[in-house]
C-alpha positions as CSV (number, residue, x, y, z in Angstrom):
1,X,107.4,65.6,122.7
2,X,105.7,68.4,121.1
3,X,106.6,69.8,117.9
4,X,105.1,73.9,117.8
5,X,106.2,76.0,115.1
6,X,107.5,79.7,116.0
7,X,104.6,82.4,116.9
8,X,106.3,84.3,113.9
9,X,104.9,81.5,110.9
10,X,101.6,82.2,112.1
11,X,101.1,85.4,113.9
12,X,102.1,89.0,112.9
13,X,102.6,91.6,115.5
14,X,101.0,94.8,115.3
15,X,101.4,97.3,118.2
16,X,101.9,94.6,120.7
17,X,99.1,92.5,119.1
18,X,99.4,89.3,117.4
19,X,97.3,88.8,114.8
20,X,96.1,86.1,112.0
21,X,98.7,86.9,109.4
22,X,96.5,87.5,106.0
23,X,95.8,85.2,103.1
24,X,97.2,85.6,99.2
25,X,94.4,87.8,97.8
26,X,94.9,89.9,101.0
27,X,98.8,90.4,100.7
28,X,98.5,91.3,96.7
29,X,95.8,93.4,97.7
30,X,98.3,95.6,99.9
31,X,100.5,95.4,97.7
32,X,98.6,96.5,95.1
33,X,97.8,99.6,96.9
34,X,101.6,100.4,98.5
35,X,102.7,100.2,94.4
36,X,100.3,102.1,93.4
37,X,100.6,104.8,96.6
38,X,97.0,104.4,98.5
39,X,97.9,102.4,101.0
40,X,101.0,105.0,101.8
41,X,101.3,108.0,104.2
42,X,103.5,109.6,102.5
43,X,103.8,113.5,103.5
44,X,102.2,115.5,100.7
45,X,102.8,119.3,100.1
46,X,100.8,121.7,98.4
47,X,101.9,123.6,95.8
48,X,101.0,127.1,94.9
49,X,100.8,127.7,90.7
50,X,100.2,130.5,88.6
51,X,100.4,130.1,84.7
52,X,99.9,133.3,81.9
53,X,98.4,133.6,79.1
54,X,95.5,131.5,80.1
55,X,94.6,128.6,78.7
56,X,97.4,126.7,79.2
57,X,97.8,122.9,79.5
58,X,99.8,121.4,82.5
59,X,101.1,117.9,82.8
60,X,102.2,117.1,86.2
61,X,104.7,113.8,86.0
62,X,103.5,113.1,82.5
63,X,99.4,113.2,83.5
64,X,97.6,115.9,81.7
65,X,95.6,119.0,83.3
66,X,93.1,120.9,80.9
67,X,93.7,123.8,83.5
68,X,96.5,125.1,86.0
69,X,95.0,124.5,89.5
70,X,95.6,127.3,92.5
71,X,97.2,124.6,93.9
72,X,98.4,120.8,94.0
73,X,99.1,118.5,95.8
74,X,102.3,116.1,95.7
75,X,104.3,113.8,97.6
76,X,106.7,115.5,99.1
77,X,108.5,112.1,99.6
78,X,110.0,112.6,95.6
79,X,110.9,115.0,92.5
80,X,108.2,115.9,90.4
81,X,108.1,117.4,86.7
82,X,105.4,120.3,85.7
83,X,105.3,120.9,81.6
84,X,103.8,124.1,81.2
85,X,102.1,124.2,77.4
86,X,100.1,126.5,74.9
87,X,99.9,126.8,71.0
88,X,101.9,128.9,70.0
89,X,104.5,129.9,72.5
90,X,107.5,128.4,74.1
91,X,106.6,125.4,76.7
92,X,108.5,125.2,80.2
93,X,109.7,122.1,82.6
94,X,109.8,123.0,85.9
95,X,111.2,120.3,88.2
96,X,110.1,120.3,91.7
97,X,113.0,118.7,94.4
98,X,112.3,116.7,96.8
99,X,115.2,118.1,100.1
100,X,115.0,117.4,103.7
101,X,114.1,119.9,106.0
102,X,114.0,119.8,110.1
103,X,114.4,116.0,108.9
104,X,111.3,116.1,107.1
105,X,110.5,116.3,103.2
106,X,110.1,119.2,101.5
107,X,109.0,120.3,97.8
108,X,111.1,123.0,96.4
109,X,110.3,126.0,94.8
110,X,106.7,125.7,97.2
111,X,105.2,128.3,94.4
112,X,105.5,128.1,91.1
113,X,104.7,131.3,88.2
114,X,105.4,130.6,84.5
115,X,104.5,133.0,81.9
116,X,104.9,131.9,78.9
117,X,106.5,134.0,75.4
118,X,105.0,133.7,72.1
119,X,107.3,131.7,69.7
120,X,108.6,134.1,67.0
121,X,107.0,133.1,63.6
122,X,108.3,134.9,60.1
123,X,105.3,136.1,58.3
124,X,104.9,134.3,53.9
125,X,107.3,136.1,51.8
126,X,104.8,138.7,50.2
127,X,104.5,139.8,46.7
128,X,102.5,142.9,45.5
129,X,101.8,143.5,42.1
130,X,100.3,147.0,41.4
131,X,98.0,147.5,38.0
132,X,98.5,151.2,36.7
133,X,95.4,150.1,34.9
134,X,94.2,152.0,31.6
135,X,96.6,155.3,32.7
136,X,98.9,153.8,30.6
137,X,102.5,152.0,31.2
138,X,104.0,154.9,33.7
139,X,103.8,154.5,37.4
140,X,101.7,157.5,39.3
141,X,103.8,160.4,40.0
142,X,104.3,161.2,43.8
């Protein structure tokens, strides 16, 4: 009598090949890359951008950019947020969407052109005090 344990508890199949399956450090290796999107081929997208007055800061999904690339390029398989930033003037979100298209994903708006407006500031109340000086106590005449 002969006790044998199913192929699948010891082989894997990969394109019609089995093979060894892979030990612990292996597996959390792989994992470690599908979290953190390595070991993935997800469909990317580039993105066209355009951003005035120069500088301006850009944080795509929270990561900062000293500078607004040309272009960049994102996973077209999910949303993404682009925060648009100077001193001084107004910042802007711009959410790029994730939508099927032909069955495919797609990043939408495929260009993106911010132009940011100053923030309004109120100039210090301003006092003037004139001195008529030795002239006397009467203001000039016009």
């Amino acid at each position: 009598m002969t006790f044998a344990k199913p192929v699948s508890e010891f082989t894997t199949h990969t394109r019609g090949r089995a093979v060894a399956p892979p030990g612990r450090a292996a597996r959390l290796l792989v994992l470690g890359l599908l979290a953190s999107g390595l070991g993935g081929c997800a469909p990317t997208q580039m993105i066209a951008l355009a951003a005035a007055p120069e500088p301006v800061v850009l944080y795509v999904d929270g990561e900062r950019l000293d500078a607004v690339p040309a272009t960049l390029e994102l996973k077209a398989t999910r949303d993404h947020t682009l925060f648009f930033q100077r001193e001084g003037y107004q910042p802007q979100l711009i959410v790029v969407r994730t939508r099927e298209r032909d069955g495919e994903p797609h990043l939408e708006p495929a260009h993106v052109e911010v132009r940011l407006k100053r923030i309004a500031t109120s100039g210090p109340d301003i006092t003037v005090e004139v001195d008529v000086g030795a002239g006397g106590d009467e203001p000039p005449e016009r």
